[in-house]
Backbone as a chain_set.jsonl record, in Angstrom:
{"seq": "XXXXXXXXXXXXXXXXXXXXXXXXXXXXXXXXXXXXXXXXXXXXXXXXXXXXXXXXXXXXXXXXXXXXXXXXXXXXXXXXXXXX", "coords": {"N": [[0.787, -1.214, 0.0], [2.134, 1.378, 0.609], [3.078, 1.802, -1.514], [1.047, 3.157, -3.299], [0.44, 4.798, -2.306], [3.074, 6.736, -2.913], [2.912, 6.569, -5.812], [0.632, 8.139, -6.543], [1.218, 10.424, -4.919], [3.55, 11.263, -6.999], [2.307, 11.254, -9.232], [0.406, 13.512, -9.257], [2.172, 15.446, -8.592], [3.566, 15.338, -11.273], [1.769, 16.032, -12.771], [0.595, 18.721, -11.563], [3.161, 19.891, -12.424], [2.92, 19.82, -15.667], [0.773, 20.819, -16.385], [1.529, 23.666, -15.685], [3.127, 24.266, -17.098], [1.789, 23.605, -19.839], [-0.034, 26.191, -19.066], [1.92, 28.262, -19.544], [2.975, 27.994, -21.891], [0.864, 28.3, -23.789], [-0.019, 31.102, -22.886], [0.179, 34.393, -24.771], [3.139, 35.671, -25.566], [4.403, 39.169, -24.196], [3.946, 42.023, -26.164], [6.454, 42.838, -27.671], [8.199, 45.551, -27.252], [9.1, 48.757, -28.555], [12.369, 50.731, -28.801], [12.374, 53.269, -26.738], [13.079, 56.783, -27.941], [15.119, 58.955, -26.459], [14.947, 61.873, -27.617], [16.115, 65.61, -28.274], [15.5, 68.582, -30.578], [17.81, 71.002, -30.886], [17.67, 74.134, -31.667], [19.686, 75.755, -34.254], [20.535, 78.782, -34.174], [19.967, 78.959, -31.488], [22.352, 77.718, -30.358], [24.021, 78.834, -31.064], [24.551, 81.062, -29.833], [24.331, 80.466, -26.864], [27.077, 79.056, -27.284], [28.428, 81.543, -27.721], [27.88, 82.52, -25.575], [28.91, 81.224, -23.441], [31.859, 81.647, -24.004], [32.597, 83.773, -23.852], [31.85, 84.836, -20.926], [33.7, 83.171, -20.492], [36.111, 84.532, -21.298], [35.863, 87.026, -20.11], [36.135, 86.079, -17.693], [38.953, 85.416, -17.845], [40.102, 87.568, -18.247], [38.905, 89.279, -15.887], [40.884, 87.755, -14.002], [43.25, 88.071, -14.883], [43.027, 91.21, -14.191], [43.06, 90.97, -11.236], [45.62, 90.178, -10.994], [47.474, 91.771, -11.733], [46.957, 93.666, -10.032], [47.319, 92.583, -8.034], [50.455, 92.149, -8.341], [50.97, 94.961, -8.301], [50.613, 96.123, -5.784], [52.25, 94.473, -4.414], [54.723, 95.347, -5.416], [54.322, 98.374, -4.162], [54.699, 98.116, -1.52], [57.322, 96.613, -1.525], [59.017, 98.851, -2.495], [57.871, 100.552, -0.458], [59.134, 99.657, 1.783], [61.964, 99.535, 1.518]], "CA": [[0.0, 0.0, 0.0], [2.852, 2.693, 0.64], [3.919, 2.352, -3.099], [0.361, 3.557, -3.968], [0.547, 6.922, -2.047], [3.852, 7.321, -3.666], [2.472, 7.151, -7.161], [-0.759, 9.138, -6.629], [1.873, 11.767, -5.364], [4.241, 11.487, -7.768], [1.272, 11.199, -10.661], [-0.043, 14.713, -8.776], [3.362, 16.581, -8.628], [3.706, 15.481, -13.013], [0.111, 16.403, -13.092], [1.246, 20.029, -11.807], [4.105, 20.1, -13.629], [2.475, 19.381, -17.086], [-0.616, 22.275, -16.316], [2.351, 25.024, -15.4], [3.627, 24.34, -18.284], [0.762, 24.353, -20.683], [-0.511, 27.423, -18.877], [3.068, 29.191, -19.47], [3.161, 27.714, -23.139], [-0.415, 29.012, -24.444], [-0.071, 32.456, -22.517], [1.024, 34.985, -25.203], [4.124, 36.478, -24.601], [4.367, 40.27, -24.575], [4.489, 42.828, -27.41], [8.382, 43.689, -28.141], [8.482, 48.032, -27.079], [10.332, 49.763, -29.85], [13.326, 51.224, -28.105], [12.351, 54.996, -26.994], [14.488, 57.788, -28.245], [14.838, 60.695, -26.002], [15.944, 63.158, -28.898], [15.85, 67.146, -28.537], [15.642, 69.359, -31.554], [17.538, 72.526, -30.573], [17.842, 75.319, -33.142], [21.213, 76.844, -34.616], [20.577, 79.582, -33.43], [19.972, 78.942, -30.216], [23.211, 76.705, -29.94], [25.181, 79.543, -31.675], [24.186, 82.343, -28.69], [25.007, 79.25, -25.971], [28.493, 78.916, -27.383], [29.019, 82.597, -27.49], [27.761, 83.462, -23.772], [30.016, 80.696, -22.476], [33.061, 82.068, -24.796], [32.164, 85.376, -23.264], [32.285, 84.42, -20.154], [35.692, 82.653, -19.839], [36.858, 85.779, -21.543], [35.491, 88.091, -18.709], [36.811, 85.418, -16.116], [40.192, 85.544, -17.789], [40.25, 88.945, -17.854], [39.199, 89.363, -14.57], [41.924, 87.092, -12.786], [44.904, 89.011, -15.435], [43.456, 92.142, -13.653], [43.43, 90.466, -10.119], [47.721, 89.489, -11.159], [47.973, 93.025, -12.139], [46.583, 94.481, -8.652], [48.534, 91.706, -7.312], [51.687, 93.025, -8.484], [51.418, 96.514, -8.087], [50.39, 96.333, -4.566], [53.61, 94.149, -3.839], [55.921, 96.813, -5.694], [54.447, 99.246, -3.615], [54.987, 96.969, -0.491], [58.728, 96.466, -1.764], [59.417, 99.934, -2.502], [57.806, 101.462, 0.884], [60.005, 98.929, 2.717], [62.785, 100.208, 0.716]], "C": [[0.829, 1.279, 0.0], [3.431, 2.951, -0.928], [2.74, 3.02, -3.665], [0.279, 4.863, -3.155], [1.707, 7.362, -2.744], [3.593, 7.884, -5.172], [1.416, 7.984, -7.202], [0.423, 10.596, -6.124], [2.932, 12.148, -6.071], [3.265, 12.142, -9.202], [0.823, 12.801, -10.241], [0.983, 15.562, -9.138], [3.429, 16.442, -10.16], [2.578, 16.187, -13.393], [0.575, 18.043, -13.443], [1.978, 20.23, -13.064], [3.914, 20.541, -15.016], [1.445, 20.674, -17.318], [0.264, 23.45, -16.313], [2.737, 25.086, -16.528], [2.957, 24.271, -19.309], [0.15, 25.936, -20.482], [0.935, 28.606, -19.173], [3.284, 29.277, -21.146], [2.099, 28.268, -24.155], [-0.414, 30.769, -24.222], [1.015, 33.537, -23.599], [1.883, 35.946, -25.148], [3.642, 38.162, -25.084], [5.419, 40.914, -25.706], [5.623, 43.082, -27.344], [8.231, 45.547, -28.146], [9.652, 48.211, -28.674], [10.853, 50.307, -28.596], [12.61, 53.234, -28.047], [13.326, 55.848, -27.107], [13.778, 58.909, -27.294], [15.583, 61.74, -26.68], [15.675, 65.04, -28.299], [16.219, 67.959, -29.223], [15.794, 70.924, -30.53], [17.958, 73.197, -31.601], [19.673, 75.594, -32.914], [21.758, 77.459, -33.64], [20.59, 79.761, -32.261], [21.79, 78.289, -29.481], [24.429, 77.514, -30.159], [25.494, 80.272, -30.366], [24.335, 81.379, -27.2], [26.516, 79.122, -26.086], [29.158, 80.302, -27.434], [29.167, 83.047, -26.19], [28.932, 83.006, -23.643], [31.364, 81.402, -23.056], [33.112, 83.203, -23.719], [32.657, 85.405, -21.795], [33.227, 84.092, -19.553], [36.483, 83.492, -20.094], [37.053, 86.705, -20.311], [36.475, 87.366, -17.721], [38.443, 85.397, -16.644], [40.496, 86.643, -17.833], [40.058, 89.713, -16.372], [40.242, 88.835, -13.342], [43.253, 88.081, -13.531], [44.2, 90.205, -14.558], [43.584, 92.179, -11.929], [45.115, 90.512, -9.742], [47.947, 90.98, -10.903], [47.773, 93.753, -10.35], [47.495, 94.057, -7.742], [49.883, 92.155, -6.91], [51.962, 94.1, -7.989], [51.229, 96.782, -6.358], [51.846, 95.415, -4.189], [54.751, 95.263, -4.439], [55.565, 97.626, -4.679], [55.122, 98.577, -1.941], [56.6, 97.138, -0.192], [59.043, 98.005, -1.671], [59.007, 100.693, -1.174], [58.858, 101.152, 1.944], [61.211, 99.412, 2.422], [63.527, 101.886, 1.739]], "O": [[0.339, 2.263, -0.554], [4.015, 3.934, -1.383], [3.069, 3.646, -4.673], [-0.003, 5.928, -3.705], [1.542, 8.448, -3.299], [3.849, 8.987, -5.655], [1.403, 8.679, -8.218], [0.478, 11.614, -6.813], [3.364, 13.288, -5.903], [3.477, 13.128, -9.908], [0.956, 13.485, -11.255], [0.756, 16.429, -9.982], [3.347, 17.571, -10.643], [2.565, 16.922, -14.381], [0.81, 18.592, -14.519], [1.655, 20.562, -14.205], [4.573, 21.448, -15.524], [1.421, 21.358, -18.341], [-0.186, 24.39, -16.968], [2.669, 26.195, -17.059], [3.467, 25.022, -20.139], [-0.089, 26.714, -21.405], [0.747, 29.799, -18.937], [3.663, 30.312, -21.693], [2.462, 28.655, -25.266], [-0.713, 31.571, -25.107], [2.235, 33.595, -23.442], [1.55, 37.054, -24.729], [2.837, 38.43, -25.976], [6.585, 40.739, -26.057], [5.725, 44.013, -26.545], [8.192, 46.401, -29.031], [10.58, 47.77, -29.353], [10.199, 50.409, -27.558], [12.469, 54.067, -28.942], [14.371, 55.744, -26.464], [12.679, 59.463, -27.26], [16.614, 62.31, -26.322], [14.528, 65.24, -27.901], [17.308, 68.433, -28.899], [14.99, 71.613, -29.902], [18.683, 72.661, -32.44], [20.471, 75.614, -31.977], [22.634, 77.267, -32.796], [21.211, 80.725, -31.815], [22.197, 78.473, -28.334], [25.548, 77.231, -29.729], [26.593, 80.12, -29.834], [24.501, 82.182, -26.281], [27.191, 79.083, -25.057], [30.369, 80.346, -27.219], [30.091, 83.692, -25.693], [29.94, 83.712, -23.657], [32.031, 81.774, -22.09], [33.893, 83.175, -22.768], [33.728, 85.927, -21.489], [33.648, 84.452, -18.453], [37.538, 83.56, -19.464], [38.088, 87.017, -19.722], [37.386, 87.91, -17.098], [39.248, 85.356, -15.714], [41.565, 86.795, -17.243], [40.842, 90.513, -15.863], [40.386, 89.28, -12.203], [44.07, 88.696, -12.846], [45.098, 90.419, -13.743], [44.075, 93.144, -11.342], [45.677, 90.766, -8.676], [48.575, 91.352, -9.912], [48.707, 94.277, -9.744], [48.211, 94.679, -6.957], [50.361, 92.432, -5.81], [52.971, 94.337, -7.326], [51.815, 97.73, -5.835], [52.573, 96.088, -3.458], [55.519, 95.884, -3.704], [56.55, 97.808, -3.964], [56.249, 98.917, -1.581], [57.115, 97.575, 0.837], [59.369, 98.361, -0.538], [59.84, 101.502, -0.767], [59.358, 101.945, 2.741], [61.675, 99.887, 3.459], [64.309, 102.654, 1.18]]}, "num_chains": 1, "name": "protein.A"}
Protein backbone atom coordinates (compact mmCIF):
# COMPACT_ATOMS: atom_id res chain seq x y z
CA UNK A 1 0.00 0.00 0.00
CA UNK A 2 2.85 2.69 0.64
CA UNK A 3 3.92 2.35 -3.10
CA UNK A 4 0.36 3.56 -3.97
CA UNK A 5 0.55 6.92 -2.05
CA UNK A 6 3.85 7.32 -3.67
CA UNK A 7 2.47 7.15 -7.16
CA UNK A 8 -0.76 9.14 -6.63
CA UNK A 9 1.87 11.77 -5.36
CA UNK A 10 4.24 11.49 -7.77
CA UNK A 11 1.27 11.20 -10.66
CA UNK A 12 -0.04 14.71 -8.78
CA UNK A 13 3.36 16.58 -8.63
CA UNK A 14 3.71 15.48 -13.01
CA UNK A 15 0.11 16.40 -13.09
CA UNK A 16 1.25 20.03 -11.81
CA UNK A 17 4.11 20.10 -13.63
CA UNK A 18 2.47 19.38 -17.09
CA UNK A 19 -0.62 22.27 -16.32
CA UNK A 20 2.35 25.02 -15.40
CA UNK A 21 3.63 24.34 -18.28
CA UNK A 22 0.76 24.35 -20.68
CA UNK A 23 -0.51 27.42 -18.88
CA UNK A 24 3.07 29.19 -19.47
CA UNK A 25 3.16 27.71 -23.14
CA UNK A 26 -0.42 29.01 -24.44
CA UNK A 27 -0.07 32.46 -22.52
CA UNK A 28 1.02 34.98 -25.20
CA UNK A 29 4.12 36.48 -24.60
CA UNK A 30 4.37 40.27 -24.58
CA UNK A 31 4.49 42.83 -27.41
CA UNK A 32 8.38 43.69 -28.14
CA UNK A 33 8.48 48.03 -27.08
CA UNK A 34 10.33 49.76 -29.85
CA UNK A 35 13.33 51.22 -28.11
CA UNK A 36 12.35 55.00 -26.99
CA UNK A 37 14.49 57.79 -28.24
CA UNK A 38 14.84 60.69 -26.00
CA UNK A 39 15.94 63.16 -28.90
CA UNK A 40 15.85 67.15 -28.54
CA UNK A 41 15.64 69.36 -31.55
CA UNK A 42 17.54 72.53 -30.57
CA UNK A 43 17.84 75.32 -33.14
CA UNK A 44 21.21 76.84 -34.62
CA UNK A 45 20.58 79.58 -33.43
CA UNK A 46 19.97 78.94 -30.22
CA UNK A 47 23.21 76.71 -29.94
CA UNK A 48 25.18 79.54 -31.67
CA UNK A 49 24.19 82.34 -28.69
CA UNK A 50 25.01 79.25 -25.97
CA UNK A 51 28.49 78.92 -27.38
CA UNK A 52 29.02 82.60 -27.49
CA UNK A 53 27.76 83.46 -23.77
CA UNK A 54 30.02 80.70 -22.48
CA UNK A 55 33.06 82.07 -24.80
CA UNK A 56 32.16 85.38 -23.26
CA UNK A 57 32.29 84.42 -20.15
CA UNK A 58 35.69 82.65 -19.84
CA UNK A 59 36.86 85.78 -21.54
CA UNK A 60 35.49 88.09 -18.71
CA UNK A 61 36.81 85.42 -16.12
CA UNK A 62 40.19 85.54 -17.79
CA UNK A 63 40.25 88.94 -17.85
CA UNK A 64 39.20 89.36 -14.57
CA UNK A 65 41.92 87.09 -12.79
CA UNK A 66 44.90 89.01 -15.43
CA UNK A 67 43.46 92.14 -13.65
CA UNK A 68 43.43 90.47 -10.12
CA UNK A 69 47.72 89.49 -11.16
CA UNK A 70 47.97 93.02 -12.14
CA UNK A 71 46.58 94.48 -8.65
CA UNK A 72 48.53 91.71 -7.31
CA UNK A 73 51.69 93.02 -8.48
CA UNK A 74 51.42 96.51 -8.09
CA UNK A 75 50.39 96.33 -4.57
CA UNK A 76 53.61 94.15 -3.84
CA UNK A 77 55.92 96.81 -5.69
CA UNK A 78 54.45 99.25 -3.62
CA UNK A 79 54.99 96.97 -0.49
CA UNK A 80 58.73 96.47 -1.76
CA UNK A 81 59.42 99.93 -2.50
CA UNK A 82 57.81 101.46 0.88
CA UNK A 83 60.01 98.93 2.72
CA UNK A 84 62.78 100.21 0.72
Amino acid sequence: MPWLWSVLLHSTLLLAIYLTAQLSFQRASPAAMAPSVNAVAVDSQVLKNLQTRKQAQAEALQRKAEAEARARASASALRCSASA
